[in-house]
C-alpha positions, 0 to 999 in steps of 0.5 A, a space after each residue: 258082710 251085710 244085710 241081716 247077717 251083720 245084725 246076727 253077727 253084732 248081736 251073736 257079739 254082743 251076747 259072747 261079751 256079756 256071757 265072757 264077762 258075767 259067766 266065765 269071769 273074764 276081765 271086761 278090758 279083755 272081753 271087750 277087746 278079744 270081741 272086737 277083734 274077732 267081730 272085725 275079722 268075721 265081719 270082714 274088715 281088711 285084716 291091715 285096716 283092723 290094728 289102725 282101727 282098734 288103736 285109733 279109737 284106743 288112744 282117741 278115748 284116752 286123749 279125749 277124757 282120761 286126764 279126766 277120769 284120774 283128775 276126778 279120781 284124785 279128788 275123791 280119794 283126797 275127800 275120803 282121806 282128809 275127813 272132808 266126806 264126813 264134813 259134808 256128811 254132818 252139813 247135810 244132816 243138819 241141813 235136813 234135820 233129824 226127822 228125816 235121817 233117811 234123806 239126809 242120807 240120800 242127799 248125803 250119798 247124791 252129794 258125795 258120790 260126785 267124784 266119789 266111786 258109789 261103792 266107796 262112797 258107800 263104805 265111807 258113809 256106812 258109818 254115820 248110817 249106822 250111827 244115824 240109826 241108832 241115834 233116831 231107830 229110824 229104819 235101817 233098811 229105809 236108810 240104806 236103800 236111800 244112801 245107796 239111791 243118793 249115791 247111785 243117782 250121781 254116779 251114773 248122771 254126773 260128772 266128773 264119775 268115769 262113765 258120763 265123762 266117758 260117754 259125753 267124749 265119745 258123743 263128743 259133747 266133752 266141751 259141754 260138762 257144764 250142761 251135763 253136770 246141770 242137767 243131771 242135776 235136773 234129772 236127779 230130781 225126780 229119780 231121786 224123790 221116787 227113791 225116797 219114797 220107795 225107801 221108806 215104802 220097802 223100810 216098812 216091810 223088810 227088817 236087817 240085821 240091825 232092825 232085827 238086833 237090840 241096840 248094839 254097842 258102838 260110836 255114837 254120831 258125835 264119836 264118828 264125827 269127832 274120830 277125825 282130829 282135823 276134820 275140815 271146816 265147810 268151805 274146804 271140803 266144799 271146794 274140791 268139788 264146787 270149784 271145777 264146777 264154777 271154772 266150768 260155768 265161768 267158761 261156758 259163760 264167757 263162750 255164750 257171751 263171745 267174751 275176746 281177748 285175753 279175758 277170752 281165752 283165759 276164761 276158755 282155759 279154766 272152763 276147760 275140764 282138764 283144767 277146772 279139775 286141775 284147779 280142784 285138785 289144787 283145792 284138795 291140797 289146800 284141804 291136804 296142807 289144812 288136815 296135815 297130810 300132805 306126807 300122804 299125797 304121793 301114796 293116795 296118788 299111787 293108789 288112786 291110780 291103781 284103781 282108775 287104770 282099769 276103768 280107764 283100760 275099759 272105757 278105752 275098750 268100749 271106744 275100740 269095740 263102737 269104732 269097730 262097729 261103725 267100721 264094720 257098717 253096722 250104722 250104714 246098714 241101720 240107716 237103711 232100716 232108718 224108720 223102725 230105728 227112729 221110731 225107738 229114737 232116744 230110748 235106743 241107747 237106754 234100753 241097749 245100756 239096760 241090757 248090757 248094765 242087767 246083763 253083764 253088772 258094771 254100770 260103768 261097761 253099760 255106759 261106756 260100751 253103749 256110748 262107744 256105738 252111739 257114736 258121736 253126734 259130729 259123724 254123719 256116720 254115727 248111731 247119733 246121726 241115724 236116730 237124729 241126735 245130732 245137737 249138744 242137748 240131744 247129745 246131753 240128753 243122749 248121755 242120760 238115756 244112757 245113764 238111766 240105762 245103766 242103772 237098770 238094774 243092779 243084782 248079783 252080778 254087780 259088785 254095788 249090789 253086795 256092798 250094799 247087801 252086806 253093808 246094810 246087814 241084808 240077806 241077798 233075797 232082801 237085796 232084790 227086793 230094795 237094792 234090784 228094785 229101787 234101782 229099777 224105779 230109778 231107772 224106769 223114772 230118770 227115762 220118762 223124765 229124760 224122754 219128756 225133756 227130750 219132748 221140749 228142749 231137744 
């Protein structure tokens, strides 16, 4: 198949999975994978090449970035457990100072929600918010749209979160998480200052529960602090998250500098993301030993694992459905239509994951299904190539479109949406107004951001 009728297929594709995953609840592992085989089959790709394709691109996604993603994983779970998220917490409090508690919640969330789930790190938060609250009867709904902005922002820019890790492998620009984690730092900035002011802008015209009710009963911010026996000091909390980071620069450092021999290669070895993570992992069972927990180790493990594994499955879904994409000559026949494409250039793959994020609610599906058809900057055959994408800043910049896109926006078909609903004592008309529209501000200002940094560095 060709011409007008691949496009009508691919579209008629891409609406069946949003409809299968957001109105007739079936898993997006299975969605993904059910439309990619049929997809393969209408377009017409010989039905012997089909299970070599979707089985290349399945494990493909698997070696290149799920060590990854459970390494990440274990990191967060081991922060939450041992009170190091709290710690972390009570530092930027004090950083910021009690005048504006609402940015400390945000800087709290944007700090914790690096190897934390934005839902969880919600949940683990949402304590010291509250005592926050009721501490400054600073507004409840300012903090909340802010803690959840904080946390949203890191969640889809920096790794090592599922979805940039995901993305920056099937890009393949996985060599360069170093310039990914800097970068959506960079980009965090702005998007981050937007909320702030939306949080307070909306704090002013939208009451929660809390708001409404009189003081309640309940810890204060010293009892929650206090509530973990061993809470860990600064630097061990730190670690876990800061070390990968360090390895990761040491790395890139030694490769720009063309360092040889053994300090060479060992330097490339740390600065590796499987090992950098490795070494924060070893950090956390620093942190484990240091909180008394360690008995506890093999059951976090075990949990952890039990979470990651879907997204690991979905992420790897998203890998079969744009190698099918490609193989189906979806891309060769854009390639023909080059000069309307290109005109779109990086807001191709933003406005694709917005429609996928708005569409179908998983933040994590948006980026790693609109990664998957992006394809990687190295194929000259790749959605990359087409829209001329093809540098690793390009590819980094790519990763961030994508990012901004699948934030845009969060509502009621995203499970965030209602944590930070029923978290943040809202009613769900409520949630539109702070959660849904923050996330758009957010969305709408990461991509101007994005596109001007396009405009100058790549």
């Amino acid at each position: 198949m060709s011409g007008i009728g691949l496009i009508v297929a691919f579209v008629i594709a891409i609406v069946v999975m949003i409809l299968a995953i957001s109105k007739w609840k079936v898993h997006p592992f299975l969605a993904i994978m059910g439309i990619s085989l049929v997809f393969a089959i209408i377009v017409g790709i010989p039905l012997g090449k089909i299970p070599g394709i979707i089985g290349t691109a399945f494990s493909g996604t698997f070696k290149s970035i799920g060590i990854v993603i459970i390494l990440g994983a274990i990191i967060g779970t081991i922060l939450e457990k041992t009170g190091a998220a709290l710690k972390l917490a009570e530092m930027t409090a004090r950083l910021v100072g009690p005048k504006h508690p609402e940015l400390a919640m945000e800087i709290m969330g944007w700090v914790v929600s690096i190897p934390v789930f934005c839902d969880s790190g919600f949940v683990i938060l949402d304590p010291i918010r509250k005592a926050l609250q009721r501490k400054t009867r600073y507004s409840s709904v300012a903090m909340t749209v802010a803690l959840s902005a904080g946390l949203y922002a890191s969640h889809v820019f920096i790794p090592p979160t599922p979805g940039p890790i995901a993305a920056a492998g099937a890009l393949g620009i996985e060599a360069n998480l170093l310039g990914l984690i800097g970068m959506g730092a960079v980009v965090s900035i702005p998007v981050l200052i937007a909320a702030f002011f939306y949080a307070n802008w909306i704090g002013k015209r939208i009451k929660s529960d809390e708001d409404i009710a009189e003081a309640g009963e309940g810890p204060t911010y010293e009892d929650l602090l206090k509530s973990f026996k061993n809470l860990p000091n600064g630097f061990l909390s730190l670690a876990p998250i800061i070390m990968p980071i360090i390895a990761m620069a040491v790395g890139s450092i030694a490769a720009m500098a063309k360092l040889q021999g053994p300090a060479g290669t060992f330097f490339a070895f740390i600065g590796t993301p499987i090992i950098a993570l490795t070494i924060g992992v070893l950090f956390g069972l620093i942190l484990l030993a240091q909180s008394g927990k360690m008995g506890d180790f093999y059951k976090m493990t075990d949990d952890t694992l039990r979470v990651v594994g879907p997204i690991l499955f979905i992420t790897a879904a998203g890998g079969v459905l744009g190698n099918v994409i490609v193989s189906a000559g979806f891309v060769d026949y854009m390639k023909g239509n080059a000069a309307v494409l290109s005109a779109l250039g990086i807001f191709f793959p933003f406005l694709l994951a917005a429609i996928l994020k708005t569409a179908q609610g998983s933040s994590t599906v948006a980026i790693t299904t609109t990664a998957g058809i992006m394809g990687s900057i190295a194929e000259s055959s790749s959605m990359m190539t087409l829209l001329g994408l093809t540098t690793p800043m390009a590819g980094i910049l790519t990763v961030l479109a994508i990012g901004a896109g699948a934030m845009t926006v969060s509502h009621a078909n995203d499970s965030y949406f209602w944590v930070v609903t029923n978290f943040g004592g809202m009613k769900p008309q409520n949630g539109y107004k702070t959660q849904t529209a923050v996330t758009f501000v957010m969305g709408i200002v990461a991509m101007v951001f994005i596109a001007l940094m396009k405009l100058i560095l790549a």
